[in-house]
N, C-alpha and C positions, 0 to 999 in steps of 0.2 A: 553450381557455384561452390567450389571447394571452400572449404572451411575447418581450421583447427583451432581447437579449444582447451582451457584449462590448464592450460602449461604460463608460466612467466616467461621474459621473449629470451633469455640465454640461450634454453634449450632448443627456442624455434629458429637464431639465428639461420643457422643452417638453412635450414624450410623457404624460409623468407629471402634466402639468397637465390638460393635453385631458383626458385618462383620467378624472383626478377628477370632472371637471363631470362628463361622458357618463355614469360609472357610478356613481358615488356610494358605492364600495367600490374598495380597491383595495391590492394587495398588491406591499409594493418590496423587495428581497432584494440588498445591495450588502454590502462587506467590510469593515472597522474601516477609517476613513480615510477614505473614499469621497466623502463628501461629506455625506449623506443630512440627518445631523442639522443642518449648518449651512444648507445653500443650498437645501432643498427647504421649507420653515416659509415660509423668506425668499420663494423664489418663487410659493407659494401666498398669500401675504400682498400680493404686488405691491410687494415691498420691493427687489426686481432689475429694473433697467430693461428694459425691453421687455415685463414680464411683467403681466399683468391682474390683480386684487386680486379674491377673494373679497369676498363682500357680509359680512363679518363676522369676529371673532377668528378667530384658529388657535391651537387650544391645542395644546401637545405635551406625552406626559406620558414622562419618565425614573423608574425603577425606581430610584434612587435619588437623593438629595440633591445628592450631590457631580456626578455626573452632569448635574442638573437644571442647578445654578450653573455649570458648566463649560457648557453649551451655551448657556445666557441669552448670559454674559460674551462669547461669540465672537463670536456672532449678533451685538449691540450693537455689539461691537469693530467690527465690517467696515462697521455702520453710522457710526462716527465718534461712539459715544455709548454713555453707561453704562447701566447695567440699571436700569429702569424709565421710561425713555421709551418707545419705539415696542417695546422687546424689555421684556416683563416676567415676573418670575422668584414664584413661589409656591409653599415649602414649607413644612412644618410649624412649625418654629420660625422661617422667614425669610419676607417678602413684600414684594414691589420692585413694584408694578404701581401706573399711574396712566390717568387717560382717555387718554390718546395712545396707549396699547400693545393692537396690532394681534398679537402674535404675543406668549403666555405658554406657559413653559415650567413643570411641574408636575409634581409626585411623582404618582406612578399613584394613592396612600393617599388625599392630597387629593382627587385626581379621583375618587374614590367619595364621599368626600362633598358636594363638590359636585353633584355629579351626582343625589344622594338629596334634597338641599336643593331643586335645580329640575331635576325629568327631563325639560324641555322644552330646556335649557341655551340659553336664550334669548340672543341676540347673538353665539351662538358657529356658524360656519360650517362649522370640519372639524376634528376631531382625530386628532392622528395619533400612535400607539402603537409609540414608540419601540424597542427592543431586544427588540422582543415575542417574540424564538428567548429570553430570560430566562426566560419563563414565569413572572412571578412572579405571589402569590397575587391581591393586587392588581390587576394589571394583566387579567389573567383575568377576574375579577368586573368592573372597568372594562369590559370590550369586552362581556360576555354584558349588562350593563343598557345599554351606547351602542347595540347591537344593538337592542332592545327598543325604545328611545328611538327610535331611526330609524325603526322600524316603526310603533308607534303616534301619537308625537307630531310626528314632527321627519324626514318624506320628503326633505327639501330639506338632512337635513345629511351631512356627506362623510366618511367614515371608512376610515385609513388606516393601516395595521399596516407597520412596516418593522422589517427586522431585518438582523443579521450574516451569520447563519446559519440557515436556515430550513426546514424540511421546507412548501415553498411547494404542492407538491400536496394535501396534509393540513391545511394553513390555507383554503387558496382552495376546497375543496371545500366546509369547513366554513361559511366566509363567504359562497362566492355569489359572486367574488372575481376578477378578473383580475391576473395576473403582471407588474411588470415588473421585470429583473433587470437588476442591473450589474453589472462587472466589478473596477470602480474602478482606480486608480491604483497597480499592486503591483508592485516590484524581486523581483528573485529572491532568496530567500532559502536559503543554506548550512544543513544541521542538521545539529549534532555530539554524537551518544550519548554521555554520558562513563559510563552503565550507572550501579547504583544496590549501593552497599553496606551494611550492618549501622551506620554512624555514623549519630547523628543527624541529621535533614535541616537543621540549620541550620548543620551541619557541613561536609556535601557541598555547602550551596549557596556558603559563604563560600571553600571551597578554587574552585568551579566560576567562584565573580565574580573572584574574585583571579585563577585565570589565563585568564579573557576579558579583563579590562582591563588585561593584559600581551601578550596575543595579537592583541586589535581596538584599531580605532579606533573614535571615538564612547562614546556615554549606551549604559549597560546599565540594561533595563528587567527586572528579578527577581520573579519570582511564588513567592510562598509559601503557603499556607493561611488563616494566619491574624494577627492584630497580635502574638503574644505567640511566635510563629516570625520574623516581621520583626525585633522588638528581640532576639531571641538573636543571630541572625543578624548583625544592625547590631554588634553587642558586639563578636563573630568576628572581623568586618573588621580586620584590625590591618595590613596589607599592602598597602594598597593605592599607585598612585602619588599622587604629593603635590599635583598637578592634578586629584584625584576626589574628591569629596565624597558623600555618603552621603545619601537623603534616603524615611525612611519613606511611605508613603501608603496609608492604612484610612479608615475611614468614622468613626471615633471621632475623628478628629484635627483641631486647630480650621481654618478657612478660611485664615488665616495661612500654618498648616501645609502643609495639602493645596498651597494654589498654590505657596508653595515647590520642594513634589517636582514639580510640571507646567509652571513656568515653564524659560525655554531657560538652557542653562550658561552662565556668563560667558565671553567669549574667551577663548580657550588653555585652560579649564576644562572637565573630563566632568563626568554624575553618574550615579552608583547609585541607580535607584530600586526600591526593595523597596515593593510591590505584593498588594495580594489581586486576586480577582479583578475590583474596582473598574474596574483596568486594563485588561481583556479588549478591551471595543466600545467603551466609551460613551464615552471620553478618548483624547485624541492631547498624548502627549508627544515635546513640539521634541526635537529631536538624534537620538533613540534609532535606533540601531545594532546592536543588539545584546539580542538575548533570553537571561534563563537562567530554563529552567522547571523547577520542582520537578515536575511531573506531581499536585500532590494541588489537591485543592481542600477546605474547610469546607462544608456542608450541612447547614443547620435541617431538624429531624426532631420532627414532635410525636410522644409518646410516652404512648400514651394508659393505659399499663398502669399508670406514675409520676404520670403530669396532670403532666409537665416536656416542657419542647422540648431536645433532643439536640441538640449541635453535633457532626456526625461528620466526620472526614478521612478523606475517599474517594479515591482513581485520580479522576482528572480525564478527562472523557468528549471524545471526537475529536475533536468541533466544538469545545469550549473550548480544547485544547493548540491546532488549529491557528488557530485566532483569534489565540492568543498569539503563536503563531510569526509570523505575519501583522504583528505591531506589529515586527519587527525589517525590513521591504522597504516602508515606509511612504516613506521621504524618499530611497532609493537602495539597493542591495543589502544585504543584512545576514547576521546570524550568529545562530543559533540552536542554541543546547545545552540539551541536552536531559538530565535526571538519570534514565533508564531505558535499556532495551535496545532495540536497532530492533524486534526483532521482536515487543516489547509491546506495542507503539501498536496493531499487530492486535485485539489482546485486548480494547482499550479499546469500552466501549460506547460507541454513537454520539453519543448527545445525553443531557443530566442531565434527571432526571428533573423533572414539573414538578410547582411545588411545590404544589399543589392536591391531590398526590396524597396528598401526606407529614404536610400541616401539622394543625394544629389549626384546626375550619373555625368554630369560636364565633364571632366576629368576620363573616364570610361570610355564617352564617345569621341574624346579626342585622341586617346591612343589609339581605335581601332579605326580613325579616319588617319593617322598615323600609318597606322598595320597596312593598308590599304583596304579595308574593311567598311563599307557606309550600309551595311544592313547585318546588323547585331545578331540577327536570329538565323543567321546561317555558320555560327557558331556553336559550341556542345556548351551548353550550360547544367551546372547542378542545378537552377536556379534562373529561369530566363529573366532579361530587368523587364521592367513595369514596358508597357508602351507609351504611359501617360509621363513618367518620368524619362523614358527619352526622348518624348517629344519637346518635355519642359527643358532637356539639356542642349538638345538641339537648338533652340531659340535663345537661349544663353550664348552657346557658342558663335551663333548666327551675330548677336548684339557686342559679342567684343571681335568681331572681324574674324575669326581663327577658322569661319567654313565657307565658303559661297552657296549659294541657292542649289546645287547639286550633290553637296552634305561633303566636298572635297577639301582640303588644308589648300587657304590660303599662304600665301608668302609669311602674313603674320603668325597665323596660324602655325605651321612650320615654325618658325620663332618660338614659340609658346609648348610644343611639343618638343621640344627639345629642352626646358626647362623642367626639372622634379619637381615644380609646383601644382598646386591647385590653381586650376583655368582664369579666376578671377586675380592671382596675384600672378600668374604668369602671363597675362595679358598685360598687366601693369609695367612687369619689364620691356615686355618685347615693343608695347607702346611709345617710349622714348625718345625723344628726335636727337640726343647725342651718346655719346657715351657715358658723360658727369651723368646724365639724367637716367642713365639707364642702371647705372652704380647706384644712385639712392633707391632708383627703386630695388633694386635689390637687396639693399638696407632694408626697407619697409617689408619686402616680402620674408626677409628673416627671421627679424622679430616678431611679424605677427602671428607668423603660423609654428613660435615654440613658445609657447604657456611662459611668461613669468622674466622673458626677456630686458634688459632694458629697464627695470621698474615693475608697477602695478597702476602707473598712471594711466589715465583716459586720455590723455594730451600728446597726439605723434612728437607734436615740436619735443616735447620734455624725456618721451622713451627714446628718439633716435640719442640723446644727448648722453642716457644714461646707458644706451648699448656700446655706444661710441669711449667709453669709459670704465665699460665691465673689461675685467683681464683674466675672465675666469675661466676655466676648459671650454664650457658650453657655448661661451661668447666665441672664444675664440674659434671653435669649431665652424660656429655659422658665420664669423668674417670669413674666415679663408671661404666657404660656399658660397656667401654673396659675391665676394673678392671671382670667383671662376665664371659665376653666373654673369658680369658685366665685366670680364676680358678685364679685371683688374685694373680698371679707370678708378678715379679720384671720385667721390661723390662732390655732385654739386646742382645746383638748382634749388627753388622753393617747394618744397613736399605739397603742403598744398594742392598750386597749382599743378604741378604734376597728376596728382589725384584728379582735380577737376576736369583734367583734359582725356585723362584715361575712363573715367569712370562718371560720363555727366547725371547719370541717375542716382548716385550717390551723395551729391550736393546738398545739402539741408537748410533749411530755414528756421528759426524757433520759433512757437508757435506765440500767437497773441496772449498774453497774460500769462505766461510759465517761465519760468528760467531754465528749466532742464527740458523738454521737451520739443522734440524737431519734429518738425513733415522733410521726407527727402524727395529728392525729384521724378523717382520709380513710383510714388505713393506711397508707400509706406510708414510708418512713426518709428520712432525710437524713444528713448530718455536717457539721458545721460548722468553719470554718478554727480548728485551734488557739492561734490568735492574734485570734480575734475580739473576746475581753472579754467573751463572753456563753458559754464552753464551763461555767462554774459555774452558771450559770442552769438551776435544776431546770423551770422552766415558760418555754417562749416562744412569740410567734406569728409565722410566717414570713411573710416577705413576699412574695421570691421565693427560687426553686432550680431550679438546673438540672442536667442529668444523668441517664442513665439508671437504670430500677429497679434499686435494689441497689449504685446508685452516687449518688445524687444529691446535690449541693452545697448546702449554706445560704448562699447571698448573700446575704440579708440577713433579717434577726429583731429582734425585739425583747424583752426581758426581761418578764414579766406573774406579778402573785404566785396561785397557786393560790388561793387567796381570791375573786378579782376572776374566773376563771375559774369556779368552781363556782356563783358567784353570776350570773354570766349564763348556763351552762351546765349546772343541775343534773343531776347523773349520771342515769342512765338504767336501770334493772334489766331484761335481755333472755338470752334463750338464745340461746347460741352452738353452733358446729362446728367441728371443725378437718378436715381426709382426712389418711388417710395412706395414699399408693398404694402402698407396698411391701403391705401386708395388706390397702389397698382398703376398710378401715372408717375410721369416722367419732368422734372423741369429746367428748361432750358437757359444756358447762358453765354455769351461769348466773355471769352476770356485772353489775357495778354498771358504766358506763364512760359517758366522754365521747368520743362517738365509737368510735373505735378502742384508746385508752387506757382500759385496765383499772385501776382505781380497789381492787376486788374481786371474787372467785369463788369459786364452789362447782362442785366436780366432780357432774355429772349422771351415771347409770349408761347411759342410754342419750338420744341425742340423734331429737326429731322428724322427720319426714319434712320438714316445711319447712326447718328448720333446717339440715341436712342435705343437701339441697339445694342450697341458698344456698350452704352450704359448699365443695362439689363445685364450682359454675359460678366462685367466687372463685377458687378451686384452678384451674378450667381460665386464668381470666383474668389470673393473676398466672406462672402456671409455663411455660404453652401444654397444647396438646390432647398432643401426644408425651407428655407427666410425666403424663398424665392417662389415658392407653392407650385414645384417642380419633387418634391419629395417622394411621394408615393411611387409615379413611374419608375422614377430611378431606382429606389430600395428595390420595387419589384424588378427589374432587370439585374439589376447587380443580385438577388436571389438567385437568380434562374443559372444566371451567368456562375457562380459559385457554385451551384450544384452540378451543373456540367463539369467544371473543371477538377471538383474531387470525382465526377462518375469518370473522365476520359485525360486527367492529368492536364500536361502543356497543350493538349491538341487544342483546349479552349483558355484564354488570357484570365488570368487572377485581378479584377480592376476592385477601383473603391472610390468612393465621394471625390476625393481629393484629383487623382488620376482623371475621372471625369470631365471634371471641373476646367482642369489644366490645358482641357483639348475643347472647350464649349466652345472658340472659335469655331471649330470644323464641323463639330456635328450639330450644337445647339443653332448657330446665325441662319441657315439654311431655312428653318421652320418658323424662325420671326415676323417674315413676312418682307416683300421684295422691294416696296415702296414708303409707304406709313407703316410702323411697327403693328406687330401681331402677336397680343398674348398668344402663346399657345396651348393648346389642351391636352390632358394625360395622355391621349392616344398619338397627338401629333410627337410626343416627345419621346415614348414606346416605340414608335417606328423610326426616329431618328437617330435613338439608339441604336437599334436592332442594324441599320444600316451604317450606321459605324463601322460594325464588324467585318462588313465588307463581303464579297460575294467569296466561298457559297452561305458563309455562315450566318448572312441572314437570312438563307430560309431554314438554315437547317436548326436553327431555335426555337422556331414554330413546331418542328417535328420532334427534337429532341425534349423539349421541355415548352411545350403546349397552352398555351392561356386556357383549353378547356379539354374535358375528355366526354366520349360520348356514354352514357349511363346503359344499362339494360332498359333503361324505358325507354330509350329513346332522348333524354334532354342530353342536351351539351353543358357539361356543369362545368364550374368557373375553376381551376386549378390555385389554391392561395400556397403562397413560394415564401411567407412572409410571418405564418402561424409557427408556432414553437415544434409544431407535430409534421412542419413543412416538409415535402408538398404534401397539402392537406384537400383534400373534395371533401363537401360537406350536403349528404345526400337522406331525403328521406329512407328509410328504412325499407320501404314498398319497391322503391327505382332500385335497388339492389337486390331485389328476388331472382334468383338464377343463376346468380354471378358464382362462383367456383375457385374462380383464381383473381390474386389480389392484385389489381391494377397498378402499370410499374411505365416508366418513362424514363429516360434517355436511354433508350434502345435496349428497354428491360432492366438494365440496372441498379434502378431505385424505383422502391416501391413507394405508392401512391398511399396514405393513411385515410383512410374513410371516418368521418366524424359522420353519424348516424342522427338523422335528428326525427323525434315527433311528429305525431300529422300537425302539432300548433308551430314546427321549426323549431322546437327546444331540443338541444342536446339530448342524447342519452346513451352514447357510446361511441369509443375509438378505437381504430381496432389497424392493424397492419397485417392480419392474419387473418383475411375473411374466414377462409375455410371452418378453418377453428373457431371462432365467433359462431359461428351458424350451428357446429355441433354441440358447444356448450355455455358462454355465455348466452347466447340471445333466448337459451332456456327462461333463466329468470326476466328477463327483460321483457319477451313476451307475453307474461305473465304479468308485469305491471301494465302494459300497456293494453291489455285486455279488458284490465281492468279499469281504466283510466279512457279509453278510445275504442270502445266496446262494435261502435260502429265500422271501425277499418279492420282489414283485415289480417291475422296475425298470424298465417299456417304452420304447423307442425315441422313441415320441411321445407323451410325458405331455399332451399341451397337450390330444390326444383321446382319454385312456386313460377308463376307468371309474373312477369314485372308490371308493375303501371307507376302513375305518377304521384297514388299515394291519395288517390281520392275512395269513399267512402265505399261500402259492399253493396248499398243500394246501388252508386251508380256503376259499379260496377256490373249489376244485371246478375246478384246471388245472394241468397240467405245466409249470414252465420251463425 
């Protein structure tokens, strides 16, 4: 795997062009600044003199919007001309492109549907996969079908991954792939811990910018989490000098805005720009001098227990602080403070996690039932998805009609694939019975899926009214995209009801004695903002919610009278269960309900085997396996299962609680028992596991990673997958006489750790290096225990003693 180093990319253009033609794959690894995004498009395009032009476009896809337009704009700039001549720009709501444009830049989102529209991507030459250390879901799916494409249709197209940060041996193996690395253009950067206290972090961050822009010269570039820690933040500032100005920057924020916070300060003027991670790679802002990093970042989390995506604030992973750090040695040496302690940065995991692993893959597996694709894993993935998340996406798409029972696009389906939405608001269109109704929902699907649309209200009636009345770029953008999405019909019908009939597990009731607080018809809860105008509303249908189970938010609902609900949804008479694992029984009730709202019931003396059941697998899916006294087997499977997969990578599936949980249908109801329900016992639920996996790799987990191993005496000792020293055996000191080499499992791999114990079973040594243990620790060791157990026997040279099982020298038939 070639690889060049220590040069910034000017001088490697060249390098990097040969490269492309010769191999047709190619992997470039430079630092925030470097160059990548502007001059290597341009020199593949033949847009820098001296340089050759591919026989076709150069598309480049950015992971997101602002991104996308921030790279078009530069590109054009250097050429002496604005976006959509020879540089053109294509995202979701914007598109700058005309016949003269030779090099487009693209949201990774778009680049999947183009790409589904013509897999031969006919006139396009080389794409090249910007910030791809991002990981985004996107961007993923883009390269596993550009992969594909290349192989089947398209030998002669050039595909080209660059990033910031990059674990480049795990890409290029994956790809097939040659290296080339830059170094780019870095000043040395100072980092200043100011450590991390109990205030709020927009607290810490405003006292940390106030005295950097008392201490530095230059733009301070500030990273926080998220827009609603930026505006706290921005409040705080009250201090600062009278030459610094303040200037937010998120993805919500209109183009106006955004350039604002990225254009250069005026003379004698700095600015603060407060920043998410928007700022990391993909933008270079003039001036900046100056970093102050919160250390967290925000991270989408589908949450498959709720059916909501989680925004969580995590620790920010190595690669991203030092990226950040990286923007303050961009233009001359700089300053970087830091809001933790030095010796945390250890702690910090390497890289975030990618989000393929985390998301909801509905959307994923309905392009590649699209593609013509109904098994995922016959795809190249950086990254293969979860199997527990695509079975959960499969069952989604199943519930809004878009697959048939052989994982094929339905009619609607098709419908819904053809819209740039997310599967749940793109079901919502293609749902429609005319075209007025198919226009509002595409109203709906607008406004919910861009932050800030419309209002801030919780109430659909009141945001369609206030979207319907914005006249502002971004409004306007996404009419004209509703306006395309439903063939430009008139919106008309009751939102509402439209919702009700697209989405019946969405329906709400509010609960007994709350005014904000709904049960919807999936099971699930919500609460709604006290201030919505809808907390009196006995019936609603939700639109969206975010948040975890047990916590999840109503953004936004609509009012609907139970009348209008019972008449599209008449109740349903069914037996019910509920568990209770303190006692581990079941009890039963019939019930009248829509959905999960209970209408009416009668208590049952004793509930079914099926019912019962169901009840049990709910209970594991809603609480996890621990609440359910199913804990132990699973940790220890999921152990085993983890240590193969670092010992033999993809060959074994990365699973966890959740994933499990997602699939207890299939693997857990089998073991419950076939008529009257059946706790089941650790072992029955170890094997149930194990045969999840499916042939051969349920037996080959018994071999590769062993419930026991056989000792030199003779015992079969219990392998523990679950100790901190994992895998750990825990053997007297006697059963080990003889042994030489250190015992190792999944196919030699990983070594086994010997925790040594006492003839009473007490600890007294751990050791991963028997060998070595035998010639010099178990010197001293011997020597207490001689003292201490005077009756067993403790030789000279255990490495060629006789094994036994650790009993005394009498019985063992010798004097010591």
């Amino acid at each position: 795997m070639a690889k060049l180093s220590d040069l910034p990319i000017e001088p490697l253009l060249e390098e990097i062009c040969t490269r492309v033609r010769a191999e047709k794959r190619l992997i470039l690894a430079a630092p925030p600044g470097a160059g990548k995004t502007t001059r290597v498009p341009l020199a593949l395009a033949g847009l820098i003199e001296g340089f050759e032009a591919l026989p076709g476009k150069i598309v480049m896809l950015e992971p997101r919007r602002l991104a996308a337009r921030m790279a078009a704009e530069r590109m054009a700039a250097t050429l002496g001309e604005k976006t959509g001549a020879r540089i053109g720009l294509a995202t979701r709501i914007d598109r700058k492109v005309s016949s003269d444009t030779v090099v487009e830049v693209i949201t990774d989102g778009l680049f999947t549907r183009r790409l589904l529209a013509d897999p031969s991507l006919e006139g396009v030459s080389a794409v090249i996969f910007d910030e791809i250390h991002e990981r985004s879901l996107n961007a993923d799916l883009g390269l596993a079908l550009a992969l594909e494409t290349q192989a089947v249709f398209r030998e002669d197209l050039h595909l080209i991954a660059m990033s910031a940060t990059l674990d480049t041996d795990k890409v290029a193996g994956r790809l097939d792939a040659p290296v080339i690395e830059s170094q780019g253009r870095q000043y040395p950067v100072e980092t200043k811990y100011l450590g991390r206290n109990r205030d709020r972090i927009e607290d810490q961050m405003a006292a940390a910018i106030e005295k950097a822009a008392r201490a530095e010269q230059g733009s301070i570039l500030a990273f926080l989490p998220g827009a609603g820690e930026i505006r706290r933040t921005a409040e705080r500032l009250t201090s600062l000098p009278a030459n610094v100005s303040v200037h937010p920057l998120f993805g919500a924020l209109s183009p106006r805005e955004q350039d604002e916070a990225v254009r250069p300060a005026a003379d004698g003027q700095r600015k603060v720009v407060l920043a998410t991670d928007i700022a990391e790679s993909a933008l270079t802002i003039d001036g900046v001098h100056v970093v102050v990093d919160s250390g967290l970042a925000r991270v989408p989390e589908f949450e498959p227990a709720s059916g909501t995506q989680v925004l969580r604030t995590i620790r920010a992973a190595r690669a991203n602080v030092d990226q950040r750090r990286g923007r303050a040695g961009r233009l001359g040496p700089g300053v970087c403070y830091r809001l933790w302690d030095e010796e945390e940065t250890r702690g910090l995991i390497a890289a975030p996690a990618p989000e393929i692993l985390n998301a909801d893959l509905s959307g994923l597996l309905l392009s590649l039932a699209e593609w013509g694709e109904d098994d995922p894993y016959r795809l190249t993935w950086l990254d293969a998805p979860p199997k527990g998340r695509i079975e959960a996406a499969r069952e989604a798409l199943l519930a809004y009609g878009a697959l048939d029972e052989t994982g094929k696009l339905t009619d609607r389906g098709t419908r819904m694939a053809a819209l740039p939405l997310d599967p749940k608001y793109a079901s919502l269109v293609a749902s429609a019975q005319n075209d007025g109704e198919g226009a509002l929902a595409a109203e709906i699907a607008a406004l919910a899926s861009e932050a800030g649309i419309g209002g801030s209200s919780a109430n659909l009636i009141d945001r369609l009214a206030g979207f319907r009345r914005d006249n502002g770029p971004r409004a306007k953008a996404l009419k004209r995209q509703a306006a395309r999405w439903a063939k430009a019909a008139k919106p008309s019908g009751d939102p509402a009801l439209l919702l009700a009939t697209a989405w019946p597990g969405q329906i709400a009731r509010r609960r007994d004695g709350s005014e904000t607080s709904y049960l919807l018809a999936n099971g699930r809860a919500g609460e709604l903002p006290a201030d919505s105008g809808l907390a009196k509303a006995q019936w609603i249908v939700v639109a969206d919610m975010v948040g975890a189970a047990g916590r999840a938010r109503i953004t936004l609902a609509a009012p609907i009278a139970e009348a209008d609900i019972l008449a599209l949804h008449p109740p349903v008479a069914e037996e019910w269960a509920s568990f209770d694992p303190a006692s581990k029984s079941f009890k039963g009730r019939r019930v009248k309900a829509v959905g999960k709202i209970v209408l009416s019931e009668t208590p049952l003396p004793q509930p079914s085997g099926e019912a019962a059941r169901a009840a049990f697998i709910a209970f594991v899916q809603q609480n996890g396996f621990e609440a359910a006294g199913l804990g132990m087997p699973v940790k220890g499977f999921l152990a085993r299962l983890s240590l193969l997969h670092e010992a033999f990578s993809d060959e074994w599936p990365a699973l966890n609680d959740a994933e499990l949980a997602m699939t207890a249908d299939d693997w857990l109801a089998p073991v419950l028992g076939d008529g009257k329900f059946q706790m089941p016992s650790g072992g029955a639920v170890a094997n149930a596991l194990k045969q999840s996996l499916g042939w051969p790799k349920a037996q080959e987990i018994d071999t590769l990673a062993p419930a026991t191993i056989t000792l030199p005496s003779g015992r079969n000792a219990s392998v523990d997958y679950l100790d901190d020293n994992a895998p750990l055996v825990e053997a007297k000191a006697q059963e080990l006489y003889g042994l030489t080499r250190q015992p190792a499992i999944a196919g030699g791999r990983v070594a086994v750790a010997l925790q040594l114990l006492s003839p009473a079973g007490r600890p007294i040594a751990v050791t991963k290096d028997l060998s070595g243990f035998w010639a010099g620790g178990y010197r001293d060791m011997a020597k207490d225990m001689r003292a201490q157990y005077p009756k067993h026997d403790w030789p000279e040279e255990p490495a060629s003693a006789k094994a036994h099982a650790g009993i005394t020298k009498k019985r063992l038939g010798f004097q010591g």
